[in-house]
N, C-alpha and C positions, 0 to 999 in steps of 0.2 A: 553148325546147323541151328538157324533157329527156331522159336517156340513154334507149336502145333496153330494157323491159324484156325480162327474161328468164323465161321459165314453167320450173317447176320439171320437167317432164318433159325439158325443150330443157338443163336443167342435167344431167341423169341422161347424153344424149348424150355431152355433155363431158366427161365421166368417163373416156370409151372411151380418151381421148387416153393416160389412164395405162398402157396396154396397151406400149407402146412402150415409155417406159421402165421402168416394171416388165419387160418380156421382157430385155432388157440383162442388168439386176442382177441375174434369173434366169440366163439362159444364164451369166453368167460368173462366176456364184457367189462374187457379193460378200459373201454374208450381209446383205444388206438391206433383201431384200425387205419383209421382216417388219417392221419398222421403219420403211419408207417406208409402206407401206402405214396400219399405227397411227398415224404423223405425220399422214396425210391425212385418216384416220377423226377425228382429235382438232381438228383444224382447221376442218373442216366443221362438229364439234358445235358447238368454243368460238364458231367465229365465227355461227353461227346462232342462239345464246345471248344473245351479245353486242347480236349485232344487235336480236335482242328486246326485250335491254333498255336499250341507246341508244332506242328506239323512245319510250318510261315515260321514260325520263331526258328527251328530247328534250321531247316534252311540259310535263313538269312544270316541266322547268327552275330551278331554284333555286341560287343561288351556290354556298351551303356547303356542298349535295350534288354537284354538278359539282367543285368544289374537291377534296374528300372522295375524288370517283374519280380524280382524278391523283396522290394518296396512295395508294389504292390499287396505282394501275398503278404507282406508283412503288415500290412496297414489292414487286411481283411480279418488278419489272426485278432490284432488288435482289436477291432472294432466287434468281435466274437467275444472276444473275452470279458469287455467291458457287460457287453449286452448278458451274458451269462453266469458272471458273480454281480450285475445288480449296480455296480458301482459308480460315483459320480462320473460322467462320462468327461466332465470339465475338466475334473485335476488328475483322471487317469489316463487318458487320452495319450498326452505325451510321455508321461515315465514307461507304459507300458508297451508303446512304439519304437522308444528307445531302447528296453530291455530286449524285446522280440529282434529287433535289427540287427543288433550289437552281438547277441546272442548267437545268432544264425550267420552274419558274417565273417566274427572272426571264427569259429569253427568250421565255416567253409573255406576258408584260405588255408590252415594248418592242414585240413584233409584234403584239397586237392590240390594244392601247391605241394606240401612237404611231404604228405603222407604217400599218394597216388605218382607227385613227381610229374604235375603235369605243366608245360611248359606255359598254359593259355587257364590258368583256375576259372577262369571266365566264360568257358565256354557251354552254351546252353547244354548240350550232349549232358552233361557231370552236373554243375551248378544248378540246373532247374529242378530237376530229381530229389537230387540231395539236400537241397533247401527245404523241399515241400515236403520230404521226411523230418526234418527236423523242426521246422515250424509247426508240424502239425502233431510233435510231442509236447515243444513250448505252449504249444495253446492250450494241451490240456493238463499241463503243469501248472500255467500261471493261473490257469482257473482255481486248480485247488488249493495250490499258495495263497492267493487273492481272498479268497473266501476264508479261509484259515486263521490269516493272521488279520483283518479290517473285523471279522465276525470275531475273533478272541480278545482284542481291544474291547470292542464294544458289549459281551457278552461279561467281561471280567476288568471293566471300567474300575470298580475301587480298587481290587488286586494293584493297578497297573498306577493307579495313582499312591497306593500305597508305598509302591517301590518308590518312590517322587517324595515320599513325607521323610520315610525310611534314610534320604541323602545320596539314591541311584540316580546318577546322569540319565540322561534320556535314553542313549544308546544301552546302557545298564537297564535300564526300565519295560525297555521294547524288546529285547535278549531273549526272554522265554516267549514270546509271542513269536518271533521270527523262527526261534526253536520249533515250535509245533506248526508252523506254516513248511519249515522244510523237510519235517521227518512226515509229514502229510502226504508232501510232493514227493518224494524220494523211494519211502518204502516201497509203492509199488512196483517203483523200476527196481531198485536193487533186487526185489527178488523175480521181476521177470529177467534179470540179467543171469543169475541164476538157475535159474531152470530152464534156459533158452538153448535147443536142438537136444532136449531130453524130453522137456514135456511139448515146447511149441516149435516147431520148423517157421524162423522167422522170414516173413515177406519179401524183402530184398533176395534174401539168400534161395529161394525159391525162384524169386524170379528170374536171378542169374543161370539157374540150375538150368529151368525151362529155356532161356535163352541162347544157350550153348555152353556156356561156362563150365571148365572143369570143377570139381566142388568143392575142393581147397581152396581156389582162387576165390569161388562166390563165399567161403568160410570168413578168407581175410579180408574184403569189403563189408563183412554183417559184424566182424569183431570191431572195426574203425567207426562204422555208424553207432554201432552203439555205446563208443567212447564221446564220438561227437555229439551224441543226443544227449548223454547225460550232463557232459560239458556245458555243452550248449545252453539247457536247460536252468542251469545252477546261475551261470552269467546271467540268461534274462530274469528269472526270479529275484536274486539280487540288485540287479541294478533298477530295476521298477521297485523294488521297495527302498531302496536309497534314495532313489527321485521323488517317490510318491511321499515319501516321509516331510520333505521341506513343503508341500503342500496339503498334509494330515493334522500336522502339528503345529501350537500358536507361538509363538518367541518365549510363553511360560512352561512348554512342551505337554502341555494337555492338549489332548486328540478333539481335532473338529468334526463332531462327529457324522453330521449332515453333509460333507465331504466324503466318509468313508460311504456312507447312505444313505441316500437321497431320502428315504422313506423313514427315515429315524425319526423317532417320535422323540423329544426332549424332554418328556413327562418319565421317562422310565429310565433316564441318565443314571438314577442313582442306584436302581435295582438293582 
């Protein structure tokens, strides 16, 4: 059997809910309102859109247009991420396209080819879900990576050329930056991995539940996602900072810094 639907007049109700906290952010005059409210107006269209057209996708099904749309989303995550740690759009563009893609496909091939045992890993049904879970941890992983290690270069510029006077290779130099770019990205999830169906009833695994799925079964689908998220995640981090590095750094391996930020002031290099 599956989930309870919902009529769209019974979804109008659900709305009221927002009354709460919209009064909050009103009464205490965050300047939010305005912006929580757009966020929810833009969420309801995109994903009523979406929905529509997973509807045509689902249907039709075909590889290379299923494929086609995890490029897509993956060029969206990208062009999110860029906009939201700030960074050159020029020389992040492609390391961080590559990390997200790379990231997201070969963890969806081990999980639905090897893990699930599905003869077609390509098929929207599996593939379109499981990407847009996973894409949309990388996104907010590479943000905090991103931000992490371009803001700790730049924050701790003599440190980092110290390590360079000192006789540390570049890779040697950049080592504790990458360090605190990944225990940035990671800590959260490891300890949401942690506390996951003690403190939170994770969303797949709910939604399987509500679906019909026995709850063992929706167990061992929430255990594989979030092997493949965290996988996932580690791959695109990595390889966006491997790529972005031959475009950060000069042939003397001092960091360009107008590169990492557009808005860098060169007056305050030395600080």
């Amino acid at each position: 059997m599956g989930a309870q639907s919902i009529a769209w007049e019974h979804l109008a109700i659900g709305y009221l809910m927002l009354v709460i906290p919209v009064y909050y952010l009103f009464r205490h005059k965050t300047g939010l309102v305005g912006s929580a409210l757009v966020s929810i107006l833009r969420m309801t269209v995109q994903l009523i859109l979406i929905g529509t057209y997973l509807k045509y996708l689902f249907d039709y099904d075909r590889a290379w247009i299923n494929i086609g749309w995890v490029v897509v989303m993956a060029g969206v995550a990208t062009a999110s991420t860029i906009r939201r740690t700030e960074v050159s759009r020029r020389w992040f563009v492609l390391p961080v396209f590559a990390g997200m893609l790379a990231g997201t496909l070969v963890t969806d091939w081990i999980f639905l080819r090897w893990v699930i045992d599905l003869q077609d890993p390509f098929g929207a049904r599996y593939l379109i879900p499981i990407s847009g879970m996973i894409l949309g941890n990388n996104l907010s992983g590479s943000i905090i990576g991103l931000r992490t290690y371009t803001g700790g270069i730049q924050d701790h510029l003599v440190r980092y050329r110290h390590y360079l006077a000192c006789g540390a290779l570049p890779g040697e130099a950049r080592s504790p930056f990458i360090r605190e770019a990944l225990k940035s990205t990671f800590q959260p999830t490891i300890a949401t991995m942690a506390t996951l169906g003690l403190v939170k009833l994770p969303g797949m695994m709910t939604g399987q539940i509500l679906g019909g799925s026995a709850p063992i079964e929706a167990v061992q689908y929430q255990i594989m996602i979030m092997v493949s998220i965290f996988t996932s995640s580690m791959i695109t981090l990595m390889i966006t900072l491997l790529l972005a590095n031959r475009f950060l750094f000069d042939s003397m391996a001092n960091p360009i810094l107008e590169r990492m930020n557009p808005a860098y002031n060169a007056a305050t290099e030395g600080s």
